[in-house]
C-alpha positions as CSV (number, residue, x, y, z in Angstrom):
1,X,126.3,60.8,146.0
2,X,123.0,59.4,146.2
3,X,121.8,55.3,146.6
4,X,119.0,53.3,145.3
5,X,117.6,51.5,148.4
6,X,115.0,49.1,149.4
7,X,113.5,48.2,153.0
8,X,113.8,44.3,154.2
9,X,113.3,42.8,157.4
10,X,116.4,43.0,158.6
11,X,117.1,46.8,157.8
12,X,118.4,48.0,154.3
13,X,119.6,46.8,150.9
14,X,121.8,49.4,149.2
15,X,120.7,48.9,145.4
16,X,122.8,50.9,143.4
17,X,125.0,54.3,143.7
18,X,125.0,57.3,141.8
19,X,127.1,60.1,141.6
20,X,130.6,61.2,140.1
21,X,132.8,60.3,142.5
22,X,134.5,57.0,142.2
23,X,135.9,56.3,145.6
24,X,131.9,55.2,147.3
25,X,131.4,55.4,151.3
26,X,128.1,53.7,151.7
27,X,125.5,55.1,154.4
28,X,125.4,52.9,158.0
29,X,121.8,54.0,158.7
30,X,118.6,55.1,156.4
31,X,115.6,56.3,158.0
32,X,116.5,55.1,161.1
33,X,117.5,51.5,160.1
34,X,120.6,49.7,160.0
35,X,121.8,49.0,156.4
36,X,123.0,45.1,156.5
37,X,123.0,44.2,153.1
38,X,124.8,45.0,149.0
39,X,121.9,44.2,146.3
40,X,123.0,41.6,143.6
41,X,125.0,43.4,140.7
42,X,125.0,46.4,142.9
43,X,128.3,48.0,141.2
44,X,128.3,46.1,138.3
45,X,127.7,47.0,134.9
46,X,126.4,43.6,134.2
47,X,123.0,44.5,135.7
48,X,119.3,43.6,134.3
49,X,118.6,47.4,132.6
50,X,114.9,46.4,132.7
51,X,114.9,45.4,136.3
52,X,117.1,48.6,137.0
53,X,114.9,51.6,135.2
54,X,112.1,49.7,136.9
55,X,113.3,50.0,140.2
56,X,114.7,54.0,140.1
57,X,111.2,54.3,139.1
58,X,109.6,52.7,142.3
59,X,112.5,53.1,144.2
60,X,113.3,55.4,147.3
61,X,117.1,57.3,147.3
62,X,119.0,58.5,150.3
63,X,122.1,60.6,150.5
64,X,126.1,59.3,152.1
65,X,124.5,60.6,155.4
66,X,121.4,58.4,155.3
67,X,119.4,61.1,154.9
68,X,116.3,60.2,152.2
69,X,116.9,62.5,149.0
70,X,115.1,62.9,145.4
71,X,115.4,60.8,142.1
72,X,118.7,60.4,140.2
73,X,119.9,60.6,136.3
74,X,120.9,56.4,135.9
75,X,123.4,57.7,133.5
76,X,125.9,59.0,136.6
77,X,125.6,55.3,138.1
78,X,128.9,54.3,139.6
79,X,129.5,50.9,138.2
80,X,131.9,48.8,136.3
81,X,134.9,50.6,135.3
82,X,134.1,53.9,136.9
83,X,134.6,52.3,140.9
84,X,138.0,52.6,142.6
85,X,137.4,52.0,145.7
86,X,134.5,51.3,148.0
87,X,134.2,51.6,151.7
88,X,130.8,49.5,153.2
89,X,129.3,50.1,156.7
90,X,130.1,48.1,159.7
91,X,126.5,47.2,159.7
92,X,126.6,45.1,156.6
93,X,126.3,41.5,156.9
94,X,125.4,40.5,153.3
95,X,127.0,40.8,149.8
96,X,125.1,40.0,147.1
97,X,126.0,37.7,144.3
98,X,127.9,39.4,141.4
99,X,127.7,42.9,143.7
100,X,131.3,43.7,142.0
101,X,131.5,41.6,138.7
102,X,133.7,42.9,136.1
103,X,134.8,45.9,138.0
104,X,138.0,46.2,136.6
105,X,139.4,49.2,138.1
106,X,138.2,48.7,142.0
107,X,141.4,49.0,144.2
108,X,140.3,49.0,147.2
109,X,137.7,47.4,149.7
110,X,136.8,48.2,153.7
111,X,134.5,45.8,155.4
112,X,133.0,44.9,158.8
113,X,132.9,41.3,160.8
114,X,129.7,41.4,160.4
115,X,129.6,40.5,156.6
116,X,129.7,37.1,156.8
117,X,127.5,36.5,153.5
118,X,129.4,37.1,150.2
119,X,127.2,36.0,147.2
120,X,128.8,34.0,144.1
121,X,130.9,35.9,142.0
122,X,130.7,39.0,144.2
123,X,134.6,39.9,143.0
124,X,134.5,38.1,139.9
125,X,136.9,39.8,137.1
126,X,137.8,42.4,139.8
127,X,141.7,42.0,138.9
128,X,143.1,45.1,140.5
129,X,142.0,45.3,143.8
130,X,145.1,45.8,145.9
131,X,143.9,46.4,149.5
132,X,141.4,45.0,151.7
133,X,140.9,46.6,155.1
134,X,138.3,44.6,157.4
135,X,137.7,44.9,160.8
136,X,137.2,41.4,162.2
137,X,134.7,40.4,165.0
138,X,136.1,39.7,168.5
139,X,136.5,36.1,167.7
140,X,138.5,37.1,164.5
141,X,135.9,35.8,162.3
142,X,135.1,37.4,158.6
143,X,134.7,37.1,155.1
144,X,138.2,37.6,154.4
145,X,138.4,33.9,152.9
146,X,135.9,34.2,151.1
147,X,136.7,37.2,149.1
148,X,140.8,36.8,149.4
149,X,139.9,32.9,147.3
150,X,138.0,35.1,144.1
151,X,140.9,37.1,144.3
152,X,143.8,35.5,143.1
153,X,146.5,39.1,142.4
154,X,148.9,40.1,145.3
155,X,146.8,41.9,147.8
156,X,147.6,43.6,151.3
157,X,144.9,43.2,153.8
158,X,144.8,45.9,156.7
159,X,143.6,43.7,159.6
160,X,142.1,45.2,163.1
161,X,140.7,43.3,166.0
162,X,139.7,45.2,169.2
163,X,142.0,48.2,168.9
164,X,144.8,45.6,167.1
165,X,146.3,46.1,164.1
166,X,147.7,43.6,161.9
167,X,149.3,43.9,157.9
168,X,149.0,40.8,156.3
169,X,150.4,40.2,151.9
170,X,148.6,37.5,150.5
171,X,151.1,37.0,147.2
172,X,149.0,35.7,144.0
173,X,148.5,32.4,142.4
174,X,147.5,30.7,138.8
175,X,146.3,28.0,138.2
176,X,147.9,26.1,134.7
177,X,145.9,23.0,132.6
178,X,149.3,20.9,131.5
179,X,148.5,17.7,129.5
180,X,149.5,14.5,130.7
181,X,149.5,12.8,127.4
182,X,150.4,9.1,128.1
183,X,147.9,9.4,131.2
184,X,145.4,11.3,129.1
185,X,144.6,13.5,131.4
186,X,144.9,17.3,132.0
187,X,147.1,18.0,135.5
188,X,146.0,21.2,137.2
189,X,149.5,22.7,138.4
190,X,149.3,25.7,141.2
191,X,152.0,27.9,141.0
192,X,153.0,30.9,143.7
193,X,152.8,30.0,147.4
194,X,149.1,32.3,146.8
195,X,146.7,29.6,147.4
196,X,148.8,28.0,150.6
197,X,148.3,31.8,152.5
198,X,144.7,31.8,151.6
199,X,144.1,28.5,152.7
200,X,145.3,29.2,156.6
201,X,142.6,30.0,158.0
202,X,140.3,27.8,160.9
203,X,136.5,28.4,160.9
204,X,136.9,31.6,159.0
205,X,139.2,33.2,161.1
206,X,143.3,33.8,159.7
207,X,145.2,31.0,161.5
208,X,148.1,34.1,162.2
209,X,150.5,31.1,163.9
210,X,150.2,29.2,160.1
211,X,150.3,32.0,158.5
212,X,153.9,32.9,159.4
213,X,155.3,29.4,158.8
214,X,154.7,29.6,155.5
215,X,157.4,32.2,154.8
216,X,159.7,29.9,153.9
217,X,157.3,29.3,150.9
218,X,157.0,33.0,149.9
219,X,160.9,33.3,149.6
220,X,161.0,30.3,147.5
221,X,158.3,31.3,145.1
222,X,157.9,35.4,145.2
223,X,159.6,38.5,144.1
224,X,161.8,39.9,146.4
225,X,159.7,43.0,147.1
226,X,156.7,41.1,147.5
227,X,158.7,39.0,150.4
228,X,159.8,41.9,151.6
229,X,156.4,43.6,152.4
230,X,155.1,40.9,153.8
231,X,158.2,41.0,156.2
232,X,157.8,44.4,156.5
233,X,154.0,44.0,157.7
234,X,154.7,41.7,160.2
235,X,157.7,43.4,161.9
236,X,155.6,46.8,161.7
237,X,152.8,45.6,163.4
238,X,153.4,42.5,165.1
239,X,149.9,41.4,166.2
240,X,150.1,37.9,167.4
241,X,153.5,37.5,166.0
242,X,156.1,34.5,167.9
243,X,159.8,34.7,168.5
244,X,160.5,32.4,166.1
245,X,158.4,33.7,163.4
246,X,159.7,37.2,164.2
247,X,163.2,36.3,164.2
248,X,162.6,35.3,160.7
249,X,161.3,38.3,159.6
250,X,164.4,40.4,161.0
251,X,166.8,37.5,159.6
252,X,165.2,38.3,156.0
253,X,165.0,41.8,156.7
254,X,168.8,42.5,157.9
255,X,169.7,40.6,154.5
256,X,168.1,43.0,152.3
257,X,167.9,46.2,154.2
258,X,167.9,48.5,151.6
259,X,166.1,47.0,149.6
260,X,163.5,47.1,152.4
261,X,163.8,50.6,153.5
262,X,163.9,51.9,149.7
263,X,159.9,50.5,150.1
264,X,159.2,52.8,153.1
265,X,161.3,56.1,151.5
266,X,159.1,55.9,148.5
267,X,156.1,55.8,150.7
268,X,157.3,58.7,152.1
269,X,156.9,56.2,155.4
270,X,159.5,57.8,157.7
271,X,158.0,56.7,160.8
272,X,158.0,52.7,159.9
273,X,161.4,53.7,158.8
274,X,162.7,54.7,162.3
275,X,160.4,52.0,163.7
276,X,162.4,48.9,161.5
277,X,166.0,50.5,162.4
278,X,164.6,50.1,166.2
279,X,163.5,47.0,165.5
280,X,166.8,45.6,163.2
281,X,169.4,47.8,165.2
282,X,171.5,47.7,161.9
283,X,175.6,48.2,162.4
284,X,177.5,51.1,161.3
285,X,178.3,50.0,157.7
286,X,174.7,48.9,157.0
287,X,173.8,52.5,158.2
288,X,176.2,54.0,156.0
289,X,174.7,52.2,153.2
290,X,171.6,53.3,153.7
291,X,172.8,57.0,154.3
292,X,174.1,56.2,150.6
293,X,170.8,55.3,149.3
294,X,168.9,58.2,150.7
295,X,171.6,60.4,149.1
296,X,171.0,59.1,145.5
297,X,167.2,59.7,146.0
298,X,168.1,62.8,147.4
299,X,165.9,62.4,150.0
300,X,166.5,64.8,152.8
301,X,164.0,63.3,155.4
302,X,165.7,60.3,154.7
303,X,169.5,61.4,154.8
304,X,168.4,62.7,158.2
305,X,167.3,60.1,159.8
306,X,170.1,58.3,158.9
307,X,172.7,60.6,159.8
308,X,170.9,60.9,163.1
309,X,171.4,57.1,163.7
310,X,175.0,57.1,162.7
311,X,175.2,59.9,165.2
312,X,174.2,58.0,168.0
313,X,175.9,54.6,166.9
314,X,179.0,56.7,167.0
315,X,178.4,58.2,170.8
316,X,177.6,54.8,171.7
317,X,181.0,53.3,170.4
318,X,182.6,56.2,172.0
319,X,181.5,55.6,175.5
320,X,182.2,51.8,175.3
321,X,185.4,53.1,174.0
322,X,185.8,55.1,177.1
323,X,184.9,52.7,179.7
């Protein structure tokens, strides 16, 4: 992988990437310097030609390891359609404006705190980003806001703060133009509880307290397996999470429990599996549904684990029995 840079005051602004691999982990250092900044159309296909050949001409190129390397063929550019996923330094603090426009297969996102400067239209027509993981400052500041509000789709965000780790389902939104002929006007109509999770959030940092009160809202207006993810993130790593909040989750969760643990087996996720039956403690018959479940997927790690806690919710029954 090789990238187009420039020098600027504050350190270094990644230009454009080149190489054949569409999952891009940009350098934290060139030459010795901090690299704090994404150039304008940066991944996107929508970029000046002109402006481009000009500067791979006068241009200087570095490798993933910062190191400074030689000149690149612009046909093995990694832009639009040919970016999955893209994983910027901790060092960045600026996005430019369109950096991702139009990438249409991106998935994927990491970011810093420290980016706190995303450009207009920097996700524009990215429609199948799934995952965001950022690492917030220590005040739980970010651009998460910023970027979630260009992003309408249903998107998991992996959240850390100072060793914490937080899940967090942002479910989609649309926005619909219905007439109001007698008025003669056009109502804008929001529908999803989408735009309500993106808008929880106090001086750029996710309000976490507003965030779970508004899962009455998600039951109302999502799937059922989006609901149950977001349950499932919250239970799963509980960061910041109340008694009353949590109690919801498990309530929700002990309703549609294999439903939920269906999610983990075909994640192959058998250690949030063990970790929600701590958590939901699920009586014998729920267990033996599950066990059923597994058994139609036939799968073993599963049927184990279940039979395992029936097991032990047997012994236990015995020795009350006993006493």
């Amino acid at each position: 992988m090789r990238f187009l840079y420039e020098e600027t005051a504050a350190g270094i602004r990644i230009l454009r990437s080149f190489g054949g691999d569409p999952s891009v982990v940009l350098p934290e250092m060139v030459e010795g310097k901090p690299v704090t900044e994404l150039g304008p159309y940066a991944f996107s296909d929508h970029i000046d030609q002109k402006d481009l050949e000009k500067v791979i001409e006068t241009g200087r190129f570095c490798r993933e390891d910062g190191e400074t390397a030689d000149g690149t063929d612009e046909n093995l550019s990694v832009s639009g359609e040919k970016v999955s996923e893209v994983f910027l330094p901790e060092t960045l603090k600026k996005i430019g404006r369109y950096a991702f426009y139009n990438c249409r297969k991106l998935k994927k996102i990491a970011l810093g705190g420290t980016c706190m400067d995303v450009g207009a239209g920097a996700f524009t027509g990215c429609h199948q980003v799934e995952e965001i993981w950022i690492t917030v400052q220590s005040d739980g500041t970010s651009a998460l806001r910023e970027i979630l509000t260009e992003l309408p789709e249903t998107i998991r965000v992996d959240w850390k703060k100072e060793g914490l780790k937080g899940v967090f389902w942002f479910p989609e939104f649309f926005e619909e133009g219905v007439e109001n002929t007698p008025a003669r006007i056009l109502e804008n109509h929001i529908h999803g509880s989408g735009l309500r999770y993106r808008n929880c959030f106090a001086r750029n940092s996710l309000n976490i307290r507003e965030y779970d009160e508004l899962f009455p809202y998600a039951k109302a207006w999502e799937e059922e397996g989006v609901v149950l993810e977001m349950a499932l993130g919250r239970l799963l790593f509980p960061v910041e999470l109340g008694e009353k909040a949590e109690e919801h989750y498990l309530s929700h969760i002990r309703e549609h429990l294999v439903e939920a643990a269906r999610i983990l087996t075909k994640e192959k996720d058998y250690r949030s599996l063990g970790a929600l039956l701590e958590r939901v403690k699920p009586d014998r018959e729920a267990l033996e549904q599950l066990l059923s479940m597994a058994q139609e997927q036939k799968d073993m790690e599963a049927v184990s684990l279940f039979m395992d806690r029936l097991h032990q919710n047997t012994k236990i029954k015995r020795k009350v029995f006993e006493l």
